[in-house]
Every structure is written in C-alpha cells, then in structure tokens.
N, C-alpha and C positions, 0 to 999 in steps of 0.2 A: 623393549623399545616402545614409546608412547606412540601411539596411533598419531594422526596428523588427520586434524576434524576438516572433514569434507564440508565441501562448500555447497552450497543449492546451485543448481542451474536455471535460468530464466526459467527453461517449461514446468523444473520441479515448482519451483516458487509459482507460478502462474497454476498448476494443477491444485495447490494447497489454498489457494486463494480465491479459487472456484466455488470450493467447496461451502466455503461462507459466503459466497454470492447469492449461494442459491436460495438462502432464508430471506435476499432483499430482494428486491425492484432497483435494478441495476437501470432502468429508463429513467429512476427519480436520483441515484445515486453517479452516472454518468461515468463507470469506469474505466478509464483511456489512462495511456505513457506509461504502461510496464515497463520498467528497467532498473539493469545493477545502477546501483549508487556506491560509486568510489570511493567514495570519501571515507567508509568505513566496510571492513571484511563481512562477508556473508549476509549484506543488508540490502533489498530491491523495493523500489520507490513506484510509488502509480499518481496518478492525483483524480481525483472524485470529487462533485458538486456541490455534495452534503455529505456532511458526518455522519454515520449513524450509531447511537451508543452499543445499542447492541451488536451490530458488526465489529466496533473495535471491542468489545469485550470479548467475542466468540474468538476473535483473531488470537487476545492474546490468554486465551485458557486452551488455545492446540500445544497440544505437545511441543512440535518443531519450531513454536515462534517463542521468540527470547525477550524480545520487547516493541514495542509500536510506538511509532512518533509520527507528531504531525503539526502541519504551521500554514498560512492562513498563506495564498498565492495571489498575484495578482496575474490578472490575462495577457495571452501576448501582446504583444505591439500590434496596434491598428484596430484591437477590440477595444470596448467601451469600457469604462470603470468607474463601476457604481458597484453599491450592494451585493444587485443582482449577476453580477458578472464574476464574483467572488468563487476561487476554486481553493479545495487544499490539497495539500500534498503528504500523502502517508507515505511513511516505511516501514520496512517490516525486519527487523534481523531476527535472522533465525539462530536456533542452536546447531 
C-alpha cells in the first residue's frame, strides 16, 4: 500500500524557514503573514519587503522544499503606493 505524503504543519514549515533567516537581516527583509496557501496542497505563503537572491536559492537547495514562487504585492488598503511601499509575496511547496 503507497504511503500518503504528509503534509507540513505551519510550525514545521515556519522552523525550516527559520533556518534560512538566519544567513539574512530579517530588519531589511521584513518577514510577516506565515500561512497555508489553499490553493495548492503542501504550499505556505509569508510576504517580505525585498527579495534576496540568496535566500531564495538556499530555500530551494533544502531537501524538503519542492519549489519557490513569488509575485510582486501591492499594500493594503489605506497604505501608500508607491515604489517604496512594494511588498512580495513567496511560497514555498514543499515535498
């Protein structure tokens, strides 16, 4: 009988994602909104200020991470929008 692939839990996914924090300046990368992302099985979404290439490469050379995405966010309602105000949003699906 095939096993039935476990899924990450918010903490597991948030502990693995720690791990690659700790090589950045999370004060210049701004990491807030850990959460599952529905839309697709086994994938949790944060959003951050800057990109940092090296962060998303270290993300997707870990074992448990399947693939990385990310798309360019605009701020909530009642902030400003400009340049500066520009946030993205990653995800992370894991294996």
């Amino acid at each position: 009988m095939p096993r039935k692939k476990k899924h990450k839990t918010e903490e597991e996914s948030l502990a693995i994602l720690q791990k690659h924090f700790e090589s950045e300046n999370n004060e210049i990368l701004n990491f807030k909104n850990h959460r599952k992302w529905n839309l697709k099985p086994n994938v949790y979404r944060f959003t951050v200020d800057l990109i940092s290439l090296e962060f998303i490469i270290s993300l997707m050379e870990d074992e448990e991470v399947k693939n990385v995405y990310w798309n360019a966010s605009i701020p909530p309602p009642g902030m400003s929008m400009d340049s500066i105000s520009m946030r993205y949003k990653i995800y992370v699906e894991y294996n």
